[in-house]
N, C-alpha and C positions, 0 to 999 in steps of 0.2 A: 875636604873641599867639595863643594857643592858641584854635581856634574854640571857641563854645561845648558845641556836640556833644561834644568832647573834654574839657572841663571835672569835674572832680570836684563830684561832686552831696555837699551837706548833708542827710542824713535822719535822722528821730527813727521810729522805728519802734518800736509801742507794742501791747503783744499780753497777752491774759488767760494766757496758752498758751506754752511754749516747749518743744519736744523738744531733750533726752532731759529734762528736768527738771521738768516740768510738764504735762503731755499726758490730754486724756480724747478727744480725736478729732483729725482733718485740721489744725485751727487751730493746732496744736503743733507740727507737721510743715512747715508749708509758713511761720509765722514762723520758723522756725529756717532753714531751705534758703534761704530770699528772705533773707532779712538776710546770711546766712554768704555768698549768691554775691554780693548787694551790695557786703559788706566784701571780698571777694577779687578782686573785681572796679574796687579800687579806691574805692571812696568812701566818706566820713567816715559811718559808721552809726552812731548814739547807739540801742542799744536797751533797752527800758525792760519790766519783767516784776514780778510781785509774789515778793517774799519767802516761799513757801509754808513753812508747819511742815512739810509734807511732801517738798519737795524731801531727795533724799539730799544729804549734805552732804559725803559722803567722795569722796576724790580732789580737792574743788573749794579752791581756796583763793580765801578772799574779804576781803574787807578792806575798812573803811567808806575813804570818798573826802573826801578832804580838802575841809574847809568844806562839807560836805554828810552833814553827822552830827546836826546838831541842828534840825533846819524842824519850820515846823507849819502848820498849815491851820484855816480856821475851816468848819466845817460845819455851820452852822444855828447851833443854844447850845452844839455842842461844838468843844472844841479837839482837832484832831488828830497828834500829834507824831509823827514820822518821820523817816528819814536813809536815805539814798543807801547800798549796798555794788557794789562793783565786781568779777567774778571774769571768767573765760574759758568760752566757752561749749563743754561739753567736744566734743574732736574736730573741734576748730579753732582758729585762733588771735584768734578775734572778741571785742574784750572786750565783758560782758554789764552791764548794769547791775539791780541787784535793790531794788525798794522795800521796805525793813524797815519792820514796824511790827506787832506782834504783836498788837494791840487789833484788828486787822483781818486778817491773813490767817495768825494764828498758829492755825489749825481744822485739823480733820481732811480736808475734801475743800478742791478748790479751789473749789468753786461750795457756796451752801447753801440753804436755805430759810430764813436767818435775816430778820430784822426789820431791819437794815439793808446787805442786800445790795447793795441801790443806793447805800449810802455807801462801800462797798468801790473800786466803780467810777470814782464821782466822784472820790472820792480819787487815783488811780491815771492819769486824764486830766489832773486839776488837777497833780501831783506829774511829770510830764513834762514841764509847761510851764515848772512852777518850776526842775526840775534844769535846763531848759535857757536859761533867767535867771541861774542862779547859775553855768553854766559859760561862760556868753557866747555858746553856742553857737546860731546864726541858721539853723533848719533851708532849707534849699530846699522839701524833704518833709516833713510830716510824713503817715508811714503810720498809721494807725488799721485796726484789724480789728474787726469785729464789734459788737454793743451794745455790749460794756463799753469800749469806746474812742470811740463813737460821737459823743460830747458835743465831743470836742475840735472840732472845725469850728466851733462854736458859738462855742464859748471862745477863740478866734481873734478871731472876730470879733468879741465883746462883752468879757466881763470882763481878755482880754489884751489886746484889740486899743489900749490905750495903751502899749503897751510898742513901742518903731520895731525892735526886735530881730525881729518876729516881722511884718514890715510886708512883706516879699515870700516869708514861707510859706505853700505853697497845702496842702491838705489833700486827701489821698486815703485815702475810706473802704475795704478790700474787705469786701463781704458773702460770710460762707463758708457761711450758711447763715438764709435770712431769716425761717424757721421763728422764731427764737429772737430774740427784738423787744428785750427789756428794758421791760417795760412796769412801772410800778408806780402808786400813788394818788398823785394831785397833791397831796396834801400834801407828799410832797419836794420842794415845787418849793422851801421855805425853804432848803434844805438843798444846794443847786444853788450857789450860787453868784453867780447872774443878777441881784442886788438890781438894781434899774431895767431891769433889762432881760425880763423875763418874759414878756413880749410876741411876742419872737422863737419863742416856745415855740408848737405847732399849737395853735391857739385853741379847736377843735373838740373836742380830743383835752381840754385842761383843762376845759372847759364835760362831756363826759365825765365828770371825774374822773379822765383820766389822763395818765400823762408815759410817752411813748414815746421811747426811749434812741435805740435803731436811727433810727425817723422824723424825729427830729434831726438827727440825722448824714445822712439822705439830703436833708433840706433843705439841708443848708450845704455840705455837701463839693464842694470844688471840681472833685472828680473822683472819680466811682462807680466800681466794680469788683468781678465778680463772677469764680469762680474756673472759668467752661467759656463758649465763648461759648457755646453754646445754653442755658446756665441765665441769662443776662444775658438771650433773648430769650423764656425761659418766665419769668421773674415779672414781663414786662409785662403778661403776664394774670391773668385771677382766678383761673386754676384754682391756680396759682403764686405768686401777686402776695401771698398773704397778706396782705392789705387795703392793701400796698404801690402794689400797681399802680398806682392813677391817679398819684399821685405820682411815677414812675417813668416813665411815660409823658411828662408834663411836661419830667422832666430828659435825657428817652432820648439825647440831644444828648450827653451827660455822664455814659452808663452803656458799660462795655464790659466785653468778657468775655476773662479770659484764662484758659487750659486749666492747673491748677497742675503744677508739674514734679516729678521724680521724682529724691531724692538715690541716684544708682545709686554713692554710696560705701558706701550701707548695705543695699540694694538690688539686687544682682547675684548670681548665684549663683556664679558662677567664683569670686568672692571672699568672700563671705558667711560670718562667724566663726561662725554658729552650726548652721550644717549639719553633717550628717555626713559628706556630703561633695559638694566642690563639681565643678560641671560645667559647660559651654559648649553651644554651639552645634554647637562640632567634636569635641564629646566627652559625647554627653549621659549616661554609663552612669550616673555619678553623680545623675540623679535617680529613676533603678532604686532606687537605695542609698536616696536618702532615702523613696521611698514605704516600703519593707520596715519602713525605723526608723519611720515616722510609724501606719504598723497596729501595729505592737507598742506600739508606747507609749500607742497610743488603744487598746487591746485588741483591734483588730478582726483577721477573719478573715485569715488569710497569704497571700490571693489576688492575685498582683501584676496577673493579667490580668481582675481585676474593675476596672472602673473605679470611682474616687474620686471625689468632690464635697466640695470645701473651702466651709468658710462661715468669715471672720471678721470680724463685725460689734458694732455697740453691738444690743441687741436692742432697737428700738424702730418703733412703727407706722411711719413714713420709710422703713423699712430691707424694707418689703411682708416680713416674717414671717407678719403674719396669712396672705397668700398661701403664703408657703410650708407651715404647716400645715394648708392646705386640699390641697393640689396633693401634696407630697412623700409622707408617709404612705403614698397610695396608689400612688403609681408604685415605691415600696419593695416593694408587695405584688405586682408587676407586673412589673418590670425588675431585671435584676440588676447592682445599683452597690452602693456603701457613700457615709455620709458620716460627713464629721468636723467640728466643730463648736467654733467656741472664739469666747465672747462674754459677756456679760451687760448685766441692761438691769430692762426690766419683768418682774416677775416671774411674770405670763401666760407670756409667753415661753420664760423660764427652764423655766418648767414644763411649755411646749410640748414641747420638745427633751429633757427628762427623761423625760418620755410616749416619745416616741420611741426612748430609748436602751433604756428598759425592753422595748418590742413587738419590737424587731428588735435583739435582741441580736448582739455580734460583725459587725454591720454598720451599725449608727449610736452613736457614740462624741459626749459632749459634755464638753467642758471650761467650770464657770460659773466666769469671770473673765476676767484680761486676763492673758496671759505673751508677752512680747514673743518669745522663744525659739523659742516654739508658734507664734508666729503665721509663724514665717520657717517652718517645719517644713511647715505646713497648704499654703504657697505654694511648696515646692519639691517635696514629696509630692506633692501631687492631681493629678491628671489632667484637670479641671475647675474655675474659682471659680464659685461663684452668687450673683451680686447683684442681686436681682429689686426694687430699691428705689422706689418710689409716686414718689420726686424722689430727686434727687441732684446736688448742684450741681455737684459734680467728682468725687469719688472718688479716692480713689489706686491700694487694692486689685486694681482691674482692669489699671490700669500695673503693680504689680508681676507680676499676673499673667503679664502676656504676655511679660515679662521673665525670668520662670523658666518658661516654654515650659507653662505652665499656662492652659488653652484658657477663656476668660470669658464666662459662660452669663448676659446682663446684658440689663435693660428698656433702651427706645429714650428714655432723659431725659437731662439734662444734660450732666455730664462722661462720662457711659457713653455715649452717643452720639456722642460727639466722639472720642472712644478705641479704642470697636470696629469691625471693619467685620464686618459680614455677611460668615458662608463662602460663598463660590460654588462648591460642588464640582465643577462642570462645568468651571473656570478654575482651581480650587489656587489664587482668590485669595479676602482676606480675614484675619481672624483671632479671630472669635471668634463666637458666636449672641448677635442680639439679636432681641426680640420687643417687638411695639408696644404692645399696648392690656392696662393690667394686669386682667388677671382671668385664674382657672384657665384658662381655655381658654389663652391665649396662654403661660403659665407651662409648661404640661404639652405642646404645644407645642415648646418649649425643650428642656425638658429631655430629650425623647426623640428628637427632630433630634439633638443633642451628642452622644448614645448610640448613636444610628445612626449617624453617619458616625466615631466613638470606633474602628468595626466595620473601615473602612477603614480600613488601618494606613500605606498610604501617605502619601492627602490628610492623614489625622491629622499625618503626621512633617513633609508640606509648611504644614500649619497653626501647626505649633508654631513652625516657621522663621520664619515670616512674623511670627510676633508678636514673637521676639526680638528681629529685625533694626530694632521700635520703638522709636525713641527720644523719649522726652519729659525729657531731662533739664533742670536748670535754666540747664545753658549759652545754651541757647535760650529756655525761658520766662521766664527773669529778665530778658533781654535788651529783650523786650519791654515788661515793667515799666519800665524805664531809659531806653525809648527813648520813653514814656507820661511821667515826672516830666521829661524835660528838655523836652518840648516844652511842659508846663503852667508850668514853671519860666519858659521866656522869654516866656511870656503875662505875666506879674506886670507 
């Protein structure tokens, strides 16, 4: 008989978020990569995603699943009716599962500010459990990401836990970013599903007046996870913990941290479909080629031997912009670089980097939005990423950096900590500047260490090597996930 190490794991893996289909940050990237090396990797993945009005629909063939066309749910006084579709999640051969149900995620974005955002969720925790009732299917795992999954551990253990189907599933939360709670007024609590059980609910948090999504799910889950270890070991504190902390501290036994990996199928420059052209390690000319197209197209000046500074982020206070438009302004008026800029967010922000495109024309370029295109552009072009972020649980951007030999100018927090090392110019070893304490000083700092040693062209070309030669692919951090569900599996 096959040991159990070798055994094919049962997982329900349950996400707001899936890349390329559904994506506004990291959550969309890293459930698409973990599930697809899951599924490739051998074991039975059941994944579960909302039916967005917005998902593009072309290329995808989808098709409702047999006996899973017509369910409903009861939530609080309304009936909710929905059905299961089935397609492939593109650029794999993983099949996807999508919740249709147009009363709920037939909107324009995938998150909203509407009045029943918390019934979107519920529905979506509750409607995984059922699909996986009506297919028989007895997860080992079930994966939960973020507040809007956060309920199911609960739901385990209360409103399903008469069901013996679901009687040796353990639940594993990951937190991608604990900024974002889900908290709403305890009035939902009708609306939850928990009839006799309400109890289980933070007692504190109701006597408040609220239901915290996320604090749910870090109560029950059988197993925490956060996506860098050093962001598992900053929100045991307050400055991090986002009123999580002590809570967190209780379970620390039951939180770990894993560093998310990098699909280097979409991710590489050798291969990468939407460069102009690709290049290596042992042939770098080709990211000569893409700076030249990346200043034309942003408009900026033709100077190949200026150095570049790539930003592509969400613009938002996490992401330290206010910092950069204390710090960068001035070192523009000071140093001779360009940047290029592709994002949107708050519209301070936005407004920020407009400011700036207008002062320093032909050398700061901003794109407001998202183009996936651009952003490969921004990462094989620059000569520099800047991610000076206040937190950052993980990050990606700085792995792709160091992967297209794009030198990453990143604060000393979470996932950027675990990814870059400090240059040592005296050694040629390292790969990237990190700086500790966020305020201008340490910012500006950064940015003019990267420009000085940019100066040396040697250490520079031994710097960019060293980051290539990083691998964070999912071959290895999936493995660790796999190797985290089977050991909690034979605890059951």
């Amino acid at each position: 008989m096959a040991k159990k190490e070798q055994q094919r794991l049962r997982i329900c893996l349950v996400s707001s978020e899936i890349a390329p289909l559904a994506k506004t940050g990291g959550l969309a990237d890293v459930s698409s990569a973990l599930a697809t090396y899951l599924h490739e990797a051998g074991h039975d993945v059941r994944v579960l995603v909302p039916r967005y009005a917005r998902i593009d629909r072309a290329g995808l063939d989808i098709v409702p699943v047999a006996g899973l066309t017509d369910l409903s749910l009861r939530v609080g006084a309304q009936q909710i009716d929905f059905a299961i579709d089935q397609t492939t999640l593109p650029g794999t051969d993983m099949p996807l599962y999508l919740l249709r149900c147009a009363q709920l995620y037939g909107r324009d974005s995938i998150y909203t500010q509407d009045a029943d955002e918390h019934v979107r969720f519920i529905v979506l925790s509750r409607a995984a459990l059922e699909m996986c009732q009506q297919m028989g299917f007895a997860p080992d795992i079930m994966s939960c990401h973020d507040w809007q999954t956060a309920l199911l551990p609960l739901y385990l253990q209360t409103t399903y836990a008469w069901d013996r189907l679901f009687a040796a599933t353990q639940s594993v939360l990951t937190i991608h970013n604990i900024g974002y709670q889900g908290m709403f007024p305890a009035y939902v609590l009708d609306q939850l599903g928990l009839q006799g059980a309400e109890h289980h609910l933070h007692q504190d948090d109701l006597k408040d007046g609220v239901v915290n999504f996320l604090k749910t799910g870090v109560l029950y889950a059988n197993l925490i996870t956060t996506v860098s270890p050093t962001y598992a070991r900053e929100i045991l504190g307050d400055d991090y913990g986002m009123g999580l902390n002590d809570l967190l501290r209780q379970r620390v036994q039951s939180v770990v941290g894993i560093l998310n990996g990098v699909d280097y199928r979409e991710w590489d420059p050798a291969t990468d479909k939407f460069l102009p052209s690709n290049y290596s390690p042992d042939d770098m000319s080709g990211k000569r080629v893409c700076k030249e197209r990346l200043l034309a197209e942003f408009g900026l000046h033709n100077d190949l031997d200026r150095p570049l500074i790539g930003i592509v982020s969400r613009l938002v206070h996490q992401k330290g912009i206010d910092l950069i438009g204390e710090v960068v302004p001035r070192l523009l008026g000071s140093h001779d670089f360009s940047l290029a800029v592709l994002g949107n967010g708050e519209h301070r922000y936005e407004a920020l980097f407009e400011e700036m495109q207008r002062r320093f024309p032909g050398r700061v370029c901003y794109y407001r939005g998202y183009n996936n295109e651009l952003a490969h552009w921004i990462e094989a072009g620059s000569d520099m990423f800047l991610m000076p972020s206040r937190y950052e649980p993980s990050g990606l951007n700085q792995m792709y950096s160091l992967k297209y030999g794009t030198v990453p100018i990143v604060r000393e927090t979470g996932g950027l900590a675990d990814s870059v090392q400090q240059i040592d110019a005296a050694s040629g070893t390292g790969t990237g500047i990190v700086f500790r304490d966020y305020n201008e000083k340490g910012l500006e700092w950064a940015i003019d260490r990267a420009l000085t040693l940019y100066r040396d062209k040697a250490l520079w070309r031994r710097v960019i090597a060293n980051g290539m030669a990083q691998n964070f692919s999912w071959q290895q951090q999936g493995a660790i996930y796999v190797e985290l569900f089977r050991k909690l599996s034979a605890q059951r």
